[in-house]
Structure formats: structure tokens, C-alpha cells
C-alpha positions as CSV (number, residue, x, y, z in Angstrom):
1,X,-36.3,24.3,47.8
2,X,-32.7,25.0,49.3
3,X,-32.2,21.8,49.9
4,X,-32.6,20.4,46.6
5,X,-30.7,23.3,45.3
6,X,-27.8,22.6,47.6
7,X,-28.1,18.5,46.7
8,X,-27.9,19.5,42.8
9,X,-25.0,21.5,43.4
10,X,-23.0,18.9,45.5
11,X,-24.3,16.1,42.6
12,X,-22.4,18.6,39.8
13,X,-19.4,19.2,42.5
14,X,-19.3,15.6,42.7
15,X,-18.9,15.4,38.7
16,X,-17.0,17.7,38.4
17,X,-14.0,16.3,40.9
18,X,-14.6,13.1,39.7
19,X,-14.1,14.1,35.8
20,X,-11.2,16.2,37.0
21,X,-9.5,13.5,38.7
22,X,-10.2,11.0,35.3
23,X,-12.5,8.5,37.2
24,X,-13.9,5.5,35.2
25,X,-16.9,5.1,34.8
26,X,-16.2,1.5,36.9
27,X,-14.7,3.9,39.2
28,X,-17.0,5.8,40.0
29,X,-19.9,3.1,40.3
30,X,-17.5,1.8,42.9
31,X,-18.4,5.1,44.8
32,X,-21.6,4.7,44.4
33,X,-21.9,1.5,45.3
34,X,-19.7,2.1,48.9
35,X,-22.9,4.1,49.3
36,X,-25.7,1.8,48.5
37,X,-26.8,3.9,45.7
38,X,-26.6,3.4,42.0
39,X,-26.7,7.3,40.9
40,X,-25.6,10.0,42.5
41,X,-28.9,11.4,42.7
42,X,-29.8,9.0,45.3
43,X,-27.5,10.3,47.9
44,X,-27.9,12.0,50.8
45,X,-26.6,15.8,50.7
46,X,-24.4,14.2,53.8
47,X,-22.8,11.7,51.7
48,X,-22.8,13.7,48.7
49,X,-20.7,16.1,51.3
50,X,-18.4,13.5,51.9
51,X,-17.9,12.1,49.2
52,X,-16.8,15.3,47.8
53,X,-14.3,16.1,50.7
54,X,-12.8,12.9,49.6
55,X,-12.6,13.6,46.4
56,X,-11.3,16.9,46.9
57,X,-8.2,15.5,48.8
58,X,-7.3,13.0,46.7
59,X,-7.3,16.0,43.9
60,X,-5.1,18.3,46.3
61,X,-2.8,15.2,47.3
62,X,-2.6,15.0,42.6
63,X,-1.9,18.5,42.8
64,X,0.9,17.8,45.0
65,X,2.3,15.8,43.5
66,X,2.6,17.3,39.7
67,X,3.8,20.7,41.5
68,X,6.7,18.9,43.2
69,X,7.5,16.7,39.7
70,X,7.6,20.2,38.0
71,X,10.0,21.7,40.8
72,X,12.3,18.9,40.0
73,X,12.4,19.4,36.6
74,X,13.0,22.2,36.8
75,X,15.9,22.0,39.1
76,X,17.6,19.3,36.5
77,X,17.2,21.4,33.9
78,X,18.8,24.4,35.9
79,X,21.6,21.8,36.9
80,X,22.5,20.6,33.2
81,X,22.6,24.5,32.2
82,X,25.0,25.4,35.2
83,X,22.6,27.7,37.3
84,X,21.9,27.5,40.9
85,X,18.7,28.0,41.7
86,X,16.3,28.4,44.9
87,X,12.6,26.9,45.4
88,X,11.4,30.5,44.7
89,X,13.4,31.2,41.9
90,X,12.1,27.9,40.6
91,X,8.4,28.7,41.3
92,X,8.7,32.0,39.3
93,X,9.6,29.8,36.4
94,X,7.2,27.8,36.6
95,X,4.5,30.6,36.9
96,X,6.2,32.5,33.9
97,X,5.8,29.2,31.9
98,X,2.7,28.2,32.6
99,X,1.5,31.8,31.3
100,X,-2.0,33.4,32.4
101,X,-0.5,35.6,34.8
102,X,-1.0,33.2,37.8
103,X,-0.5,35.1,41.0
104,X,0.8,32.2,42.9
105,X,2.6,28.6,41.9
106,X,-0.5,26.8,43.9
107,X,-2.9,28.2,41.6
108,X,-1.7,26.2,38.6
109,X,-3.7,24.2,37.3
110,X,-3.0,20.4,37.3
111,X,-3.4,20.1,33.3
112,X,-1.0,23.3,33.0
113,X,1.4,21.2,35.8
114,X,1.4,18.2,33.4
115,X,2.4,20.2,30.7
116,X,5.4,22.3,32.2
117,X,6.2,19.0,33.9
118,X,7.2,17.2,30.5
119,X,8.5,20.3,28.4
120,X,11.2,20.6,31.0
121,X,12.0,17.0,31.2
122,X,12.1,17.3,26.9
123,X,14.1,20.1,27.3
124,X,16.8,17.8,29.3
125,X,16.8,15.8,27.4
126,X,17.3,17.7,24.0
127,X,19.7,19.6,26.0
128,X,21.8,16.2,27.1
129,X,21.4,15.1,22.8
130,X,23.1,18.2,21.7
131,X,25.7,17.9,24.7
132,X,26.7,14.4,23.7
133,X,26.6,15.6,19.9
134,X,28.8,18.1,20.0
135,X,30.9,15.6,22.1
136,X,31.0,13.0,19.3
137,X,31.8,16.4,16.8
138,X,35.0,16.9,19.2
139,X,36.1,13.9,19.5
140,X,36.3,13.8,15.5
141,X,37.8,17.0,14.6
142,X,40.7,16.0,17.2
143,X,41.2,12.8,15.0
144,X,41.6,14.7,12.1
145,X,44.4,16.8,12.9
């Protein structure tokens, strides 16, 4: 009876990294099929084990990767507004922005990551716009006089 409870619970682990880390459905026949299986269900609570260690570092290795995309922009934002910043200093703002009161920068969330990631690279952007407007205004009001 544990066992099958422990198997059911790996199976739904298993879903549940494999939705997370947007798997196809191809995808994740592919899995299946590396195990001679066609469902999950059909797996062994060791495979179902290891295929879940997999999937979990390939998630942490995503996770990674957004939190250092988000550091950097960040950073360029900092740099087009003037201000030095350290990688703590950084991480706070990224923690303040992402809201929820997370206690540490590791504990965002890869869809909250995503997000800071691009309103920070909008906000260079806008911020770059207005610069190169009010560059173009300058340039005409010296004309006219």
C-alpha cells in the first residue's frame, strides 16, 4: 500500500516538472519511450525516481538561467540611469519587484523571473526612447535660436 502510494506520488511529481518545464506532449512520449513504457504509470518507482531527478535539474539549470537574465537586466537598467550597483543590491530589487515578500532571490519563481526579466529590459528601452527624444527636442530648439 506504500508503494503504490509513493509510485502515485512520483507519477504526479513527474507531471508536475514536466508541465512546469512546458514539455510536449512529443516530448514527453520521448521519455516514456527511453523507458520502454507508453504511460507513466508503467514505470518503475526507480525510473519514475530518475526520471524526476532529471527533470528536476534540467528545471534548476532554467532557473538559472532566468535569475542570471534578470541580474543583467537589471544591471543595464542601473547603468542607463547612472547608478552603481552590487549583485546584492541587485537581488533586493529583484525581490522587491517580484512582490510576495520572498525571503530570498532563489525562491522566485521561474514565471515571476520571466516577468521581471522583460519589464526591465522594456524599461531600457523606454528609458533609451525618451533619451534619444529629448535628444532630437535639443537638437531643434538649438536650431531655432
Amino acid at each position: 500500500m506504500k508503494k503504490l502510494a509513493a509510485k502515485n506520488q512520483l507519477i504526479r511529481l513527474y507531471h508536475t516538472l514536466a508541465t512546469k518545464l512546458n514539455m510536449s506532449d512529443e516530448a514527453r512520449m520521448g521519455v516514456l519511450a527511453a523507458f520502454g513504457v507508453e504511460s507513466s504509470k508503467e514505470m518503475t518507482i526507480d525510473q519514475l525516481q530518475e526520471v524526476c531527478r532529471l527533470l528536476k535539474q534540467q528545471l534548476n539549470n532554467d532557473s538559472d538561467k532566468w535569475r542570471k537574465r534578470v541580474m543583467a537586466s537589471i544591471y543595464g537598467y542601473l547603468q542607463l540611469t547612472g547608478r552603481k550597483a552590487n549583485t546584492e543590491y541587485v537581488k533586493a530589487i529583484a525581490m522587491r519587484s517580484a512582490g510576495d515578500g520572498y525571503a530570498s532571490f532563489n525562491q522566485i519563481p521561474v514565471s515571476k523571473l520571466k516577468v521581471l526579466y522583460y519589464a526591465f529590459l522594456d524599461k531600457q528601452k523606454t528609458l533609451k526612447r525618451t533619451g534619444e527624444l529629448m535628444n532630437d527636442d535639443m537638437d531643434f530648439m538649438q536650431f531655432q535660436n
